[in-house]
Structure formats: C-alpha cells, structure tokens
N, C-alpha and C positions, 0 to 999 in steps of 0.2 A: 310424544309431543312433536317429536321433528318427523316430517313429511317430505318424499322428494314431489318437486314440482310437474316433473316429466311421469314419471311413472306412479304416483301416487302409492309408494311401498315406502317403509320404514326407511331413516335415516339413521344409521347407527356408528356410536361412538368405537373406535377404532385407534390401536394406539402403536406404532411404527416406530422400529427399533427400540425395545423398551427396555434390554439392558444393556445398552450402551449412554454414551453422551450427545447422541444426537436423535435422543427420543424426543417421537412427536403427536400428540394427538389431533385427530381427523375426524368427521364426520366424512358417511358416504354411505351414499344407496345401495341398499340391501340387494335389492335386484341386479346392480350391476356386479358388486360384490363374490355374492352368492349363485349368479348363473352365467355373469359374463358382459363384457362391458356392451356388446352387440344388443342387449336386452333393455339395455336402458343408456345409449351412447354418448349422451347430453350431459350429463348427471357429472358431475366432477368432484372430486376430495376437498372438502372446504378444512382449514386449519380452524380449531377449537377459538383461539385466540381475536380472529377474523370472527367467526360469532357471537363472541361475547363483547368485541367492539363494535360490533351492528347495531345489540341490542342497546349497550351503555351511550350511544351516540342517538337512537333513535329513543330513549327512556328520557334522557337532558333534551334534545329539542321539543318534544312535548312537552316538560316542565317549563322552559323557559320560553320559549313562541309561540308554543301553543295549547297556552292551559286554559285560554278561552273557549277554545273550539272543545276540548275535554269538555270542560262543565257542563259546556250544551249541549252538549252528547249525552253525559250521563242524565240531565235533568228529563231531556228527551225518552230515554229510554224509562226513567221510571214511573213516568208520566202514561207512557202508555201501557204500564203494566197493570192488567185488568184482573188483579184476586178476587175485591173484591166483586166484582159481575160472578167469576169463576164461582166462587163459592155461592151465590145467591142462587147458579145454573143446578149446581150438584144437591141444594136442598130442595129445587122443585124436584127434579129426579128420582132425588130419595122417596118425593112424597108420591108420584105416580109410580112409582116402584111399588110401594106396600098398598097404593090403592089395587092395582093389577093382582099383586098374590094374596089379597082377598077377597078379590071376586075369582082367582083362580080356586080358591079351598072353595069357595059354596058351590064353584060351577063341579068340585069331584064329590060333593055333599050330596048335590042334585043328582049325580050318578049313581051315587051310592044307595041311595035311595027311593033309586027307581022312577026317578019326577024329571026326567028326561030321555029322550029317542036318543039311540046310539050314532044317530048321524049328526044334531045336535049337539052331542057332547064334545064328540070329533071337531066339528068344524068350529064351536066356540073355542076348545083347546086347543087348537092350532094355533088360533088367533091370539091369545091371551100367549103363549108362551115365546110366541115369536114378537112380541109386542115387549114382553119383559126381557130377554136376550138383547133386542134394540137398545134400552133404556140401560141396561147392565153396563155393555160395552160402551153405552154414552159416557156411562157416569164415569167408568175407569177411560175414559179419553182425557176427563174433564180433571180428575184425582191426578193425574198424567200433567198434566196441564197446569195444573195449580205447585204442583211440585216443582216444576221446570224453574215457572216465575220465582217462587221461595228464592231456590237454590240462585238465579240471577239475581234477585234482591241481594243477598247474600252476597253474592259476587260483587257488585257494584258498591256495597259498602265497602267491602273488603282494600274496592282498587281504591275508592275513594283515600280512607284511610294509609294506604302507600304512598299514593300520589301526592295528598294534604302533607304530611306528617315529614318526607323525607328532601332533603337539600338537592341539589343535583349531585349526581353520582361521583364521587373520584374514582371509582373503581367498580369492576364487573359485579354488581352483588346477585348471587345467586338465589337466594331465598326472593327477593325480588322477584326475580325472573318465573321462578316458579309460581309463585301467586297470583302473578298478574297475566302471562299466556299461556294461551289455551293451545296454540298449533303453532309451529314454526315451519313454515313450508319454503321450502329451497330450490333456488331454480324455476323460471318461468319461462313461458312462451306469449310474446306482447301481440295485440292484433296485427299488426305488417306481418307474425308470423317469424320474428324474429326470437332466435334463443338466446337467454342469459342464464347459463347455471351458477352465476354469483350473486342473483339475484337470491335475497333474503324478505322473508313480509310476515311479520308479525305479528298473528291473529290474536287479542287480546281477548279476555275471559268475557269481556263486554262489547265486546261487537267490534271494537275499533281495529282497524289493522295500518299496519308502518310497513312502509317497503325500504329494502337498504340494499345497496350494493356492495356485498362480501366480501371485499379483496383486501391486501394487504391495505392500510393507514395509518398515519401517522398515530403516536402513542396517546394512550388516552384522555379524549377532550370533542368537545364539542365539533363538529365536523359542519361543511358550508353547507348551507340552507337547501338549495336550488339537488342535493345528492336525495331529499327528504320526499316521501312521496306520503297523504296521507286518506285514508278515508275510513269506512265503517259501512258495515251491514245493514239495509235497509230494514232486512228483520234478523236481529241481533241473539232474538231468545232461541234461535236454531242451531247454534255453536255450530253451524258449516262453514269451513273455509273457502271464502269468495276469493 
C-alpha cells in the first residue's frame, strides 16, 4: 500500500533500536534503504506515529468539512458505472461468437466433403477465425471490465458504510485505514519542481485522494483546514495513483 513518491519503490516498515527503550518505528524507501541513499536522495524516514496522524487528521476533516463533497463523489462515481451496458455488450458477443463457430463447423463440413476449392476454404477460414479471436478477446476485455465495476461497487459500499456509520476518529484505527486506502504515496515533487518528502496523499479505494503534510503535530485531533489538500480521479475505476 505505501509508495515512495520519488522513486515509485516500496515503502517499508522499519523498526530502530528494538531492544532497547528508545525503540522506534519508521517507514522508508526500499530503494534508498536497500541500495543506498544516492538512489533515491529525497525520500526520508517518516515516523509511524507521523502517519497514522496524517491519516486520523485527514479521515476527521472529510467527516466533518467535507462530507458534502464525499457524497457527490460517491453518488458520481456510481452513476457512471455502466454494468449494466457492460453486460448487454458481453451477450451480443456471446451471440456473434456461436453465430461465427457455426458457420465455422459447416465451412470444415463443406471441406470435409469436398463442396469446396482449397483456396476457398483457406481464405474463408482465415477470416472466420480471426473474426472469432477478435470477438473472444472482446468479450474477456468486457468480463474484465464488468468485474473491475463489481469489485468498485463493492468498494464504495464498503467506504460508504465506514464513512456513514463511524464518529470522528479519537484514535488511529487501523482496520479503517485498511478498508478504505488503496495507495499511501510519500513524498512529492510539486509543479515549481519543488520537493517534499513529508508530503503524505492518500489514495482512497474510490478515487478520492487527501494530501497531508507528515511531520511531527500536535496530539491527536482535528488539524487547521488551510494544511488539508483535497481531490479525486477523474477516472476513479483505474485504481492509479494520480
């Protein structure tokens, strides 16, 4: 789930002095880590603590400022989810699929039986099977496709249900967190071309993403508005992080 921003390699949990009294746990990029900090320079040790206040700060300001924009997000996105077209697409398919493999049987019938030139048989069966390969790989485009939507319905019920159901947060809840993002991406590069590897943005299972600034803050509670960045996927069913 967690992504570094700079080098697009695993972020991995890490844990610093662990038997003593001043253990401490860290996220930090795999790349830098594991080859060297020259390989990814940007990229810094975020404390665990520091991202679990990112998220519990950026989870309460959606509930409480902006549970507007949530709903018409989600209402949006389920609005444009097109099953059923998808499945109306996949039973023409189906039916020009078994029209093709039989007239592919009478056109090896016709062979079989001598009631066609070998150049004939050739050139129709070219056509006929390359015509059914096309319609195959439609139809598993569109199976593809219909399952994606599912599995987002699914999802947006799922956030829906979190989101309705729970108060704002006292505390980091982890099962939370899990349910509802899809990508935790760390560290940016803003257009000016400027770095922030405390930059936090939290790609949610439904398109929406939250940007946080990672750094030490005060203990847990709602954090000033104006730190809050907010926006969402234009196209949301592709679970890429924007």
């Amino acid at each position: 789930m967690m992504k570094c921003g700079f080098c697009g390699s695993t972020i991995a949990r890490r844990s610093w002095h662990s038997s003593s009294q001043y253990k401490k746990i860290v996220w930090a990029c795999s790349t830098s880590t594991k080859r060297g900090r020259k390989y990814c320079e940007y990229s810094k040790n975020i404390k665990e603590d520091n991202l679990e206040q990112a998220f519990f700060d950026a989870f309460n300001m959606m509930c409480s400022n902006h549970k507007n924009v949530v709903v018409d997000f989600l209402k949006t996105i389920e609005e444009s989810i097109g099953s059923n077209e998808t499945v109306q697409k996949s039973k023409k398919i189906s039916e020009d699929i078994y029209k093709y493999e039989r007239r592919l049987s009478k056109l090896v019938e016709l062979n079989i039986d001598g009631l066609i030139t070998k150049e004939d048989y050739e050139s129709k069966y070219t056509h006929i099977t390359k015509k059914l390969e096309e319609l195959k790989n439609e139809q598993q485009n569109l199976e593809s496709n219909y399952k994606e939507q599912k599995d987002l319905k699914e999802k947006i019920q799922s956030f829906k249900s979190i989101f309705n159901n729970n108060q704002l947060m006292t505390e980091f809840d982890r099962e939370i967190f899990e349910n509802v993002i899809d990508t935790d991406i760390i560290g940016k590069i803003d257009e000016s071309g400027i770095r922030n590897p405390y930059s936090v943005t939290f790609v949610f299972k439904t398109g929406l993403k939250v940007e946080e600034n990672c750094t030490a803050k005060k203990s847990l509670g709602i954090h000033k508005s104006d730190d809050f960045v907010y926006s969402y996927s234009q196209n949301p069913t592709c679970g890429d992080c924007l």
